[in-house]
C-alpha positions in Angstrom: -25.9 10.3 34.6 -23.8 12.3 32.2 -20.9 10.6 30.1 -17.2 12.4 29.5 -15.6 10.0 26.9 -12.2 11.2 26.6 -9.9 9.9 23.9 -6.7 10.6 23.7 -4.8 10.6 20.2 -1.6 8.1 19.8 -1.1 7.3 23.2 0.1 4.0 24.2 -1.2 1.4 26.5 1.5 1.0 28.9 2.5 4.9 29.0 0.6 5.5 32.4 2.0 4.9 35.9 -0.9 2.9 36.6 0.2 0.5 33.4 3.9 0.2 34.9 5.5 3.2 33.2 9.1 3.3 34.9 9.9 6.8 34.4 6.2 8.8 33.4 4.3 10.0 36.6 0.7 9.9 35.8 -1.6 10.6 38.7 -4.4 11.8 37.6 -5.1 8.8 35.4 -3.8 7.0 38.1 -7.0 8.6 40.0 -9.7 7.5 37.5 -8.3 4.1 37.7 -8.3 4.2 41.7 -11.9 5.0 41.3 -13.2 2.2 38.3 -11.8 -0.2 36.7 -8.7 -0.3 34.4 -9.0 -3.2 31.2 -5.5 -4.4 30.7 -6.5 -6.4 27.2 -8.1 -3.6 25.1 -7.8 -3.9 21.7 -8.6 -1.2 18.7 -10.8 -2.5 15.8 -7.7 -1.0 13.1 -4.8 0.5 14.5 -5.0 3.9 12.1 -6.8 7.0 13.2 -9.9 7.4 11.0 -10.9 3.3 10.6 -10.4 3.2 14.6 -11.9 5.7 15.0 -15.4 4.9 12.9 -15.3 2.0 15.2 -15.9 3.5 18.3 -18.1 5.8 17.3 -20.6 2.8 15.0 -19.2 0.3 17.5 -19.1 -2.1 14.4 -15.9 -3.2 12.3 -14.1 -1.7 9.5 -15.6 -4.2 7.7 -18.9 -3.6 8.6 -19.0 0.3 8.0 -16.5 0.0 5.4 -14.6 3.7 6.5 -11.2 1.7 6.3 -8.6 4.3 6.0 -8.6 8.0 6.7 -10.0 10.3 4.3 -12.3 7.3 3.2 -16.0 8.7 4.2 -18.5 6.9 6.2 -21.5 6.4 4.5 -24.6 8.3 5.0 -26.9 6.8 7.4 -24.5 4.7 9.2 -25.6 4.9 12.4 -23.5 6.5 14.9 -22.9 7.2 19.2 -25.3 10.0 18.9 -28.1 8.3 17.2 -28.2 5.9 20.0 -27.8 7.9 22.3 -30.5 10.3 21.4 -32.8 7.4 21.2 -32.2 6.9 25.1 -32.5 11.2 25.8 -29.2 11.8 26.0 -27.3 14.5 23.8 -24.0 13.6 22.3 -21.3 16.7 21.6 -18.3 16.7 20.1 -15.3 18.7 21.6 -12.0 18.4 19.6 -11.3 15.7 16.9 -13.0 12.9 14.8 -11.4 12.8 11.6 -14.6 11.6 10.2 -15.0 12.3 6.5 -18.6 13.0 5.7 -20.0 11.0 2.5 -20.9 14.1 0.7 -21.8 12.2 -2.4 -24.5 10.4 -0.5 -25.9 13.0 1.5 -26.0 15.0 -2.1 -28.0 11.8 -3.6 -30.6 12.2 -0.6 -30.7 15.5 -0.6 -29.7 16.1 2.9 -28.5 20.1 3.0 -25.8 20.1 5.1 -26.8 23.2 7.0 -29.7 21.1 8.1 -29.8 19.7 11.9 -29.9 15.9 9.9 -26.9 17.1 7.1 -24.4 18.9 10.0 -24.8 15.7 12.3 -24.0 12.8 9.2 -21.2 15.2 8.6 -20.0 15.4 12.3 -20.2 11.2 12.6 -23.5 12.0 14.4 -22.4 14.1 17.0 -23.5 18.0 17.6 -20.0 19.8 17.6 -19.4 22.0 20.4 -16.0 22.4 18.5 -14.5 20.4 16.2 -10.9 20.6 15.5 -9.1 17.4 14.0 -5.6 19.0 14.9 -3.4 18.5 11.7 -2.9 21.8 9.7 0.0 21.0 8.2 1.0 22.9 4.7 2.5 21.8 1.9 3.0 23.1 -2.1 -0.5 21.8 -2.5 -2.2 23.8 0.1 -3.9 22.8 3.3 -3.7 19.3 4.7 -7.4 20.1 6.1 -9.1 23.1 4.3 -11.8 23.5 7.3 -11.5 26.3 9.4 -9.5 25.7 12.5 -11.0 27.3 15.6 -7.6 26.4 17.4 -6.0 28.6 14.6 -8.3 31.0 14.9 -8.2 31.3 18.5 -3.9 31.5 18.2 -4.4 34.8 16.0 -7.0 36.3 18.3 -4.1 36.0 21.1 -1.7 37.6 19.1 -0.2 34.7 17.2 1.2 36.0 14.3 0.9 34.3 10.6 -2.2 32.4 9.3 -0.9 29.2 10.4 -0.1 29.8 13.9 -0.4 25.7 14.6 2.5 25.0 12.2 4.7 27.6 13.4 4.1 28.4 16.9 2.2 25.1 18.6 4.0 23.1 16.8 7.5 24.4 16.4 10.1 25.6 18.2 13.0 28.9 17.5 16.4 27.4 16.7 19.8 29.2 17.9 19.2 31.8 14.7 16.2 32.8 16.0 14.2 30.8 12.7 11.2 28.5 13.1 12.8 25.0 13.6 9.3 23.1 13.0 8.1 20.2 14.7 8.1 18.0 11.8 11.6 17.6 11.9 12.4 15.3 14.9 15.5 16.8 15.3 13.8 19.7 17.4 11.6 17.5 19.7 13.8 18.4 22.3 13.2 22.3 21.9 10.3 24.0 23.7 7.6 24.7 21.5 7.2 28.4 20.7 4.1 29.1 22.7 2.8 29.8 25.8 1.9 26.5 27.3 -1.3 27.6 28.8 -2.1 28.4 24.7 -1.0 25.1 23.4 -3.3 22.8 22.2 -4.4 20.3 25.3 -5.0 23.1 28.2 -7.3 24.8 25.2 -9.4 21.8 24.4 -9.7 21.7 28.3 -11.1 25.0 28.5 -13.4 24.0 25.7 -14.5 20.7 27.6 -15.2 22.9 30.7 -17.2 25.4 28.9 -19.6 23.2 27.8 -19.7 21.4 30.8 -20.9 24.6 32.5 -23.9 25.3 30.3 -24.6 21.6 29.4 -28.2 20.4 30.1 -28.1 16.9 31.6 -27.9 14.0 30.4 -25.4 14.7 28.1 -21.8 12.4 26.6 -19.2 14.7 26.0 -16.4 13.1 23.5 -13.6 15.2 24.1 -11.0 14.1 21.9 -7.2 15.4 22.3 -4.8 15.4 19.6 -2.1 14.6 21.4 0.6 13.2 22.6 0.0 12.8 19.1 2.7 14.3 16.6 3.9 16.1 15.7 6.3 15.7 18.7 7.6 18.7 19.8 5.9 20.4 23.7 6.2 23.5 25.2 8.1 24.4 28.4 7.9 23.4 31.0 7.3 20.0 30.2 9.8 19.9 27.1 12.3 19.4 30.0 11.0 16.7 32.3 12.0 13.8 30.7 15.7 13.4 28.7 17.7 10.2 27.1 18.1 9.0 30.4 14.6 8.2 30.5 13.8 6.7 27.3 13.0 2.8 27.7 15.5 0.7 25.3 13.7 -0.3 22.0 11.6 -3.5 22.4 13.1 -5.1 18.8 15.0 -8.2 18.1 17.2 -9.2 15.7 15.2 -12.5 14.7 12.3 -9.9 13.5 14.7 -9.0 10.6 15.4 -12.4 9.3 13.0 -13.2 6.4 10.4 -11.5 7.3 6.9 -11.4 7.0 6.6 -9.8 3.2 4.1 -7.2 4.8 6.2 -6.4 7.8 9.2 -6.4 5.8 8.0 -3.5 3.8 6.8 -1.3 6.8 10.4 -2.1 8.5 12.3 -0.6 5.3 9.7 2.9 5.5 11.0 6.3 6.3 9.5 6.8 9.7 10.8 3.1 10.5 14.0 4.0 9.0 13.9 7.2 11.4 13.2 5.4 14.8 15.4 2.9 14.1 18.2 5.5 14.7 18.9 6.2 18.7 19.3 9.9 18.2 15.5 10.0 17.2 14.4 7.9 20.2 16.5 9.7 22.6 14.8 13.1 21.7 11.5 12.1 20.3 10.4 10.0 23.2 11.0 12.5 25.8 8.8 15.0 23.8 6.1 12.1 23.4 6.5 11.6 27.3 6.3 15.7 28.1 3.1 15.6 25.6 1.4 12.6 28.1 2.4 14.6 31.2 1.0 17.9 30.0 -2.5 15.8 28.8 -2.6 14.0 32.3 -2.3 17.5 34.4 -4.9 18.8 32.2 -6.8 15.7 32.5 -6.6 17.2 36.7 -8.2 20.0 35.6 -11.1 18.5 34.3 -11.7 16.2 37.1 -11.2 19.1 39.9 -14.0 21.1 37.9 -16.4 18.0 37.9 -15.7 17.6 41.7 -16.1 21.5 42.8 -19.1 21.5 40.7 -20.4 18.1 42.4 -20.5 16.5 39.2 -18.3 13.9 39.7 -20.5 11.6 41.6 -22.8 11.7 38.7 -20.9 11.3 35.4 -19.2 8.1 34.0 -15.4 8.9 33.1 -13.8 6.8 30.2 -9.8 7.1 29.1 -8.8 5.4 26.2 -6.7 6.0 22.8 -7.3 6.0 19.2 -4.6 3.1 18.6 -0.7 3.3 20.2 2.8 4.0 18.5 5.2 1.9 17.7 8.3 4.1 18.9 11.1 2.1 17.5 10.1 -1.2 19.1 10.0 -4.1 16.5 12.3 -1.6 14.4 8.8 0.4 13.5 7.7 3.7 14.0 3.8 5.0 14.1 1.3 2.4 14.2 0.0 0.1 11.6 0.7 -3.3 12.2 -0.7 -5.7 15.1 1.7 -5.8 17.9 0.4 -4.7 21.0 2.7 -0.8 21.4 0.1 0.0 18.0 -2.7 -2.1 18.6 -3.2 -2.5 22.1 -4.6 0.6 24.1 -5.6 2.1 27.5 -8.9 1.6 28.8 -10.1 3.1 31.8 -13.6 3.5 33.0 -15.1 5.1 36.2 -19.1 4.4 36.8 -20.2 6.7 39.8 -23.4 4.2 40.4 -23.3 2.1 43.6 -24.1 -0.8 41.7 -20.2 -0.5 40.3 -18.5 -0.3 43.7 -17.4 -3.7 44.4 -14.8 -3.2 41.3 -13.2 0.7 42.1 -9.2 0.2 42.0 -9.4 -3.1 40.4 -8.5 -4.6 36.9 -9.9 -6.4 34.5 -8.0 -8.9 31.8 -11.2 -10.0 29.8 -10.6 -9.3 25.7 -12.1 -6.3 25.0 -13.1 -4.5 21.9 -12.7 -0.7 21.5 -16.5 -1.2 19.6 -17.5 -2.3 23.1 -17.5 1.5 24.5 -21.2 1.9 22.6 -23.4 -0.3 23.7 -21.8 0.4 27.2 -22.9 4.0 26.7 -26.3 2.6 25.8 -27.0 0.7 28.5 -25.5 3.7 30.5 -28.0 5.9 29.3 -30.6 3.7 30.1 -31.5 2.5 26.8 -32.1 -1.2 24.9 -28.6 -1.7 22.9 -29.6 -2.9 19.6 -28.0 -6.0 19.3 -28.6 -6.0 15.3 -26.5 -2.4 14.7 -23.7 -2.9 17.3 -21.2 -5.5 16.8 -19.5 -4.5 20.7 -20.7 -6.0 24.3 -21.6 -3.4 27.1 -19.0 -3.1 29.5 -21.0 -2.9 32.1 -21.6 -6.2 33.7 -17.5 -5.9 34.3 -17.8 -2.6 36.1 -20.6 -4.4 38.3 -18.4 -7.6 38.9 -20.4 -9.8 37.1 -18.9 -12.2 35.1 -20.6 -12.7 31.8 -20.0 -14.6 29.2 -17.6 -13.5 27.1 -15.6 -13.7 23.5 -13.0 -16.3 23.3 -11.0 -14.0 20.4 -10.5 -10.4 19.7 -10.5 -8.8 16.1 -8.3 -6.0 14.5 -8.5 -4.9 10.8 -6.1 -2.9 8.6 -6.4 -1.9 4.7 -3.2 -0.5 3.6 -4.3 -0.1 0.2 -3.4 3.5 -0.1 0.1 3.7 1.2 3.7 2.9 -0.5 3.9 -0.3 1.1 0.8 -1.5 -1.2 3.1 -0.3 -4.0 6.2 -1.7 -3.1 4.9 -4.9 -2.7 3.0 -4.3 -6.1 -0.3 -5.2 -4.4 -4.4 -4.5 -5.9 -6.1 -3.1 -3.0 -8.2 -5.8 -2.1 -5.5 -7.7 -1.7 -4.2 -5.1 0.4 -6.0 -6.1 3.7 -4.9 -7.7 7.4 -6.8 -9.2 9.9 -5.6 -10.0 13.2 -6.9 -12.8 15.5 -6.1 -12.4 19.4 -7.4 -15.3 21.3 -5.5 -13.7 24.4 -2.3 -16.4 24.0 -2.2 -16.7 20.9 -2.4 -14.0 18.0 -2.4 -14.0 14.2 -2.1 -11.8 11.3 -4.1 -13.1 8.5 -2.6 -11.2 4.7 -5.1 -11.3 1.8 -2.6 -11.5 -1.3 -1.7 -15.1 -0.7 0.5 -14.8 1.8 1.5 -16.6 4.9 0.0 -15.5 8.5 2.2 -14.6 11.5 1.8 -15.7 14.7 3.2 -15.1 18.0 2.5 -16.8 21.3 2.4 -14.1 23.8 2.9 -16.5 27.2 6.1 -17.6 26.1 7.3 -14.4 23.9 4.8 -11.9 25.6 7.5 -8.9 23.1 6.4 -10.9 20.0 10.0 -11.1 18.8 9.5 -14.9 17.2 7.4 -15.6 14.2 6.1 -19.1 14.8 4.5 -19.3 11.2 7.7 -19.5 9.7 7.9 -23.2 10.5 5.3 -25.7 10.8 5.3 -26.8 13.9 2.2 -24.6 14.6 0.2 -25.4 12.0 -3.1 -26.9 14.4 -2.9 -23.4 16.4 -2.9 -21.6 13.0 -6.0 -24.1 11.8 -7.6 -23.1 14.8 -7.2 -19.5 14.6 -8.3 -19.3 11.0 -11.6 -21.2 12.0 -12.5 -17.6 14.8 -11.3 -15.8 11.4 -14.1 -17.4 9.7 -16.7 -17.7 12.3 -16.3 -13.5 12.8 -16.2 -13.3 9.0 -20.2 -15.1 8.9 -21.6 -12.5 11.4 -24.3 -10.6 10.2 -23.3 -7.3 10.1 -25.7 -5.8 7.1 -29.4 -6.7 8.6 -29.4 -3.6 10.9 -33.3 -2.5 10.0 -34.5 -5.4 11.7 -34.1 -6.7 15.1 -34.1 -10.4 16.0 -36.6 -9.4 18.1 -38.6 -7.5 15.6 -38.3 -10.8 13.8 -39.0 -13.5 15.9 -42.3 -11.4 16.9 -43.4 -11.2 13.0 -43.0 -15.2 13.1 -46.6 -16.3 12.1 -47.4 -12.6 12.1 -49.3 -13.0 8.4 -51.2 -15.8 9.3 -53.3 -14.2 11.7 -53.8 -11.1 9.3 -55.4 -13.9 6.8 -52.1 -15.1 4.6 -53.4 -18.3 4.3 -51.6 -20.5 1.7 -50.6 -24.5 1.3 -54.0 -25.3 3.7 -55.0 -28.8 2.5 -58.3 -28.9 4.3 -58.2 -25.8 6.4 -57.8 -28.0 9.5 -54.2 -26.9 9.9 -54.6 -23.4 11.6 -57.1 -22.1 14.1 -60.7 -21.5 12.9 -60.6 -18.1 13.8 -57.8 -17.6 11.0 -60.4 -18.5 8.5 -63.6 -16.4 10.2 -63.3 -14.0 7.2 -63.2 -16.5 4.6 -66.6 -18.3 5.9 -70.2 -17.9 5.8 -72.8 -17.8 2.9 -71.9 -16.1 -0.3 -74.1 -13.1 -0.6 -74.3 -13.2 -4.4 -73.0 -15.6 -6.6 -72.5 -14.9 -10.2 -71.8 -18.6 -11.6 -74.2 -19.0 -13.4 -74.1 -15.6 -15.4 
């Protein structure tokens, strides 16, 4: 069986028909669903791109592999999906983005070339890249945003894309009334078509991509084809800049309460400039429509892909997974982008389609267990028909769902954050590691722990399922809290650093020495088998005591 484990970049959980989108038409997601099974409490392990993303592919925690914010490498020899995988004979590609940051300092202290087939994979997150393009090639005074070579770039010029940065100013902007790039930066012209053809823009070429490798790919292969969008910036080209308009855009999900003494944390991120922007109606009422168009265009591709793997007869033999890097906020809880822990940023889509008979009983169905976006890996092991390694991956397979088992299960799911690098740190005049959040989900109620010595939230999501009303600001929570904090610290004792040794491994080395003659503390030599002490007995052949 071969694996295509699409991610799509931004995208939030309940932006699909088949999640109860009023307004956005979605069938072709609607169709995986039809055919698995769609997780309706999927939760990211960080809701920013790079530390979410390190999580799916290590299917540990931030914490664990320590890559908490983007830019921040992950270490060398942190193992990754394809080292797993390869262990079980299956190749793992890459096809589009991972903004992964390779730990060049470490692969320097190793001496790991990274031409090599070992140095290009710890600097592709352990993938082989069919083509890797992280999608932001944005331009400033300083330069590049990403100096690597864009192969979507490049690909732009050799259609006749003028300009060496044919992203910026073609894919991602659109031609005001004077005829001059109005960019999609500015979200003033999310409403205007992108100046591109659409069959150029970025989505249907990452499809193309995805179907070229499919047609040379020896099987077993997993294929992580990772869109940038609906991703910003937010701006689409025709035809689907026009499908959706004010009319369509759902009112913002905030409430007044959430501005009265705030949380210190949230407080900040509610006073930043891309808060500040959503909070104005004018922004929603073009920006959302783009973000919608941007879906629309990524689920028709997303048809294209599946009518290839079912002309080609592939479809009854390769495991389909949807999902999303983290959400976006969109306004609602007066926040823009991601960031914090309420579910339009932390919650995300999960669907998952196993073509084996044994997964039958659950097509069409849902599932409302508490699942981790680090339990995609071990699923893929188990897939692939390999032994998950229960010491290296901190997820559970999936798979015992998609059969309709029901096994058992966490009680609480975990979400990390370090915001040591942005403005909000330094408003709040904060040392990074006191710059660090941890959210507790226990599927009623959910927390956000603050380092810094500040006080949690907490929101009860059965009674206030829009998480409008901060319940830590009184007391009268205080033994839900108590409890919460005790899954905090019973997460934060998992042993996450002994990964060279199994607890298999180790329970088999239990009185291992003995029998290889490590024989200490014997009194009489009565306490262990005789045949331990075989090659300590007999006659001495020589003796030299008296010399």
């Amino acid at each position: 069986m071969n694996i295509l484990f699409i991610m799509y970049d931004q995208l939030r959980f309940d932006y699909l028909s088949c999640a109860g989108h009023p307004h956005l038409e979605t069938p072709n997601f609607d169709r995986v669903a039809s055919m698995g099974v769609r997780f309706t409490n999927a939760f990211v392990q960080s809701p920013i791109c790079g530390a979410s993303r390190m999580c799916f592919y290590t299917g540990r925690y931030v914490s664990s592999h320590g890559a908490a914010w983007n830019g921040f490498p992950l270490r060398v020899g942190e193992q990754t999906l394809g080292d797993h995988l390869r262990a079980s004979g299956m190749d793992c590609w890459l096809i589009g983005k991972t903004r992964m940051k390779a730990d060049a300092k470490g692969m320097a202290r190793l001496g790991l070339a990274a031409d090599s087939v070992i140095g290009a994979r710890q600097a592709e997150c352990g993938f082989d890249a069919w083509q890797r393009d992280d999608g932001l090639w944005a331009q400033g005074p300083d330069g590049f945003y990403d100096e690597k070579r864009s192969p979507y770039n490049e690909y732009l010029k050799s259609k006749g894309y003028p300009g060496d940065n044919p992203w910026a100013n073609h894919a991602n902007a659109g031609v005001d009334e004077n005829n001059d790039v109005a960019t999609g930066w500015i979200f003033a012209n999310a409403d205007k078509p992108a100046n591109i053809r659409e069959e150029d823009s970025e989505t249907p070429w990452l499809t193309r991509q995805t179907i070229e490798f499919i047609k040379q790919a020896k099987a077993p292969w997993c294929a992580h084809v990772s869109y940038i969008k609906p991703h910003w910036p937010y701006i689409v080209p025709a035809p689907y800049h026009a499908m959706f308009g004010p009319e369509h855009v759902p009112p913002a999900r905030r409430h007044a309460a959430e501005r009265e003494d705030p949380h210190p944390v949230f407080g900040a991120y509610q006073s930043n400039k891309i808060a500040q922007a959503f909070q104005r109606e004018e922004v929603r009422s073009k920006v959302i429509p783009a973000y919608m168009g941007l879906i629309k265009q990524c689920d028709d591709q997303l048809g294209v892909l599946l009518d290839h793997l079912e002309q080609t007869d592939q479809l009854n033999s390769t495991m389909i997974v949807l999902t999303s890097d983290h959400g976006d906020y969109l306004g609602d809880h007066w926040l823009g982008e991601k960031d914090l822990f309420h579910n339009p940023s932390v919650k995300i889509p999960m669907i998952i389609y196993d073509p084996r008979p044994e997964a039958d009983t659950t097509r069409g169905t849902t599932c409302d267990a508490l699942v981790e976006s680090i339990d995609l890996a071990p699923t893929f092991v188990e897939a692939a028909g390999g032994e998950v390694p229960g010491h290296i991956l901190e997820g559970r397979s999936l798979l015992p769902w998609l059969r309709g088992e029901t096994p058992d299960w966490r009680d609480y799911a975990i979400s990390e954050f370090d915001y040591s690098s942005t403005q909000q740190a330094a408003r709040l005049g904060l040392m990074p590691n006191e710059c660090r959040l941890f959210m507790v989900f226990d599927g009623r109620y959910k927390m956000m722990h603050a380092e810094g010595g500040m006080r949690p939230m907490l929101f009860d999501l059965y009674e206030d399922p829009d998480e409008f009303h901060d319940l830590a600001k009184h007391d009268a929570h205080q033994e839900v809290i108590d409890r919460l904090y005790g899954m905090l610290a019973q997460w934060g004792r998992r042993n996450a650093q002994r990964v060279t040794k199994s607890d298999h491994e180790i329970m088999n080395a239990r009185g291992a020495s003995l029998r290889k003659g490590i024989l200490p503390f014997l009194a009489d030599g009565s306490e262990v088998p005789e045949e331990y002490l075989q090659a300590y007995r007999g006659r001495a052949e020589k003796t030299y005591l008296d010399d």
